[in-house]
C-alpha positions as CSV (number, residue, x, y, z in Angstrom):
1,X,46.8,78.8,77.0
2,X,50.4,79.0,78.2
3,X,52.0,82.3,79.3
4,X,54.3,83.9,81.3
5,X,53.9,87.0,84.1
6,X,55.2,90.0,82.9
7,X,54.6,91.9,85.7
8,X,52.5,91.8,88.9
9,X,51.5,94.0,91.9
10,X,50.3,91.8,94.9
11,X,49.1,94.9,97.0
12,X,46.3,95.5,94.2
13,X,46.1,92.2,92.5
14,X,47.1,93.3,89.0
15,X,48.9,91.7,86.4
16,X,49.9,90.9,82.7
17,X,50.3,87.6,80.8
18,X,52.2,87.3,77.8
19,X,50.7,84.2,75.7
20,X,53.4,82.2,74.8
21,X,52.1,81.5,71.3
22,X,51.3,85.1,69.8
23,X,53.0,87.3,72.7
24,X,49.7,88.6,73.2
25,X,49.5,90.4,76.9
26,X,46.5,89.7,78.9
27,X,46.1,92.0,81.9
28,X,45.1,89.5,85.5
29,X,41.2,89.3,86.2
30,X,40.3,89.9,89.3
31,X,39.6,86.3,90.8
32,X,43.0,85.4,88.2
33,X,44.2,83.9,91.6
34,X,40.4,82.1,93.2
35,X,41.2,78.3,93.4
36,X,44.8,78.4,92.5
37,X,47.7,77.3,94.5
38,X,49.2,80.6,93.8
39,X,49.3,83.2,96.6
40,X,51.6,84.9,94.4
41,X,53.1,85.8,91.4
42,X,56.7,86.6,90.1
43,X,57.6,87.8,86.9
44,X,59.1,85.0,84.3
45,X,56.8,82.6,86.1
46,X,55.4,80.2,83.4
47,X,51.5,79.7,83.8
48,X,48.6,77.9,82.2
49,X,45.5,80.5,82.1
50,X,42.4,80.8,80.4
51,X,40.4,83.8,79.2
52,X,36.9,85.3,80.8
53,X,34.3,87.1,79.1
54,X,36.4,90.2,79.2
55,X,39.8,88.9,77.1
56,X,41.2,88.6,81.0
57,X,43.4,86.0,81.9
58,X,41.9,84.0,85.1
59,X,42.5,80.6,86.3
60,X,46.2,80.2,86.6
61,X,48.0,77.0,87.3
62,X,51.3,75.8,86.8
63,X,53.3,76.1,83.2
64,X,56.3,74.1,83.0
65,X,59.0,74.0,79.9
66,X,57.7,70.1,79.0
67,X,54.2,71.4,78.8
68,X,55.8,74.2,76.9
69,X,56.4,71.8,74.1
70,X,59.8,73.7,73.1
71,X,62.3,71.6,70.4
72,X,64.9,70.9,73.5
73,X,62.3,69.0,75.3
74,X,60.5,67.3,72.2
């Protein structure tokens, strides 16, 4: 799934993705970050997550607008 952070705190970890494909918000898990290159997050950044058990988004990487797929870059 692709999405962008809406919001994030780094001194507790928490979070909220909105999918870019329903606008569904997904709050962080709390290992969203284990294994990324992300020590950070800023709101607007596009990601790529996925979801746990829990409807959590964990497993962030990287979005971009070509991976987007939007009509300008089609």
């Amino acid at each position: 799934m692709q999405g962008v952070i809406k919001s994030y705190d780094p001194g507790t970890g928490d979070g909220i993705v909105i999918n870019q494909t329903d606008f569904a918000e997904f709050d962080l898990a709390d290992n969203a970050l284990e294994g990324s290159i992300f020590r950070m997050l800023r709101p607007g950044q596009r990601v790529v997550f996925s979801l746990n058990e829990a409807q959590q988004a964990t497993g962030l990487s990287f979005g971009s607008e070509g991976d987007m797929a939007t009509p300008e870059n089609l």
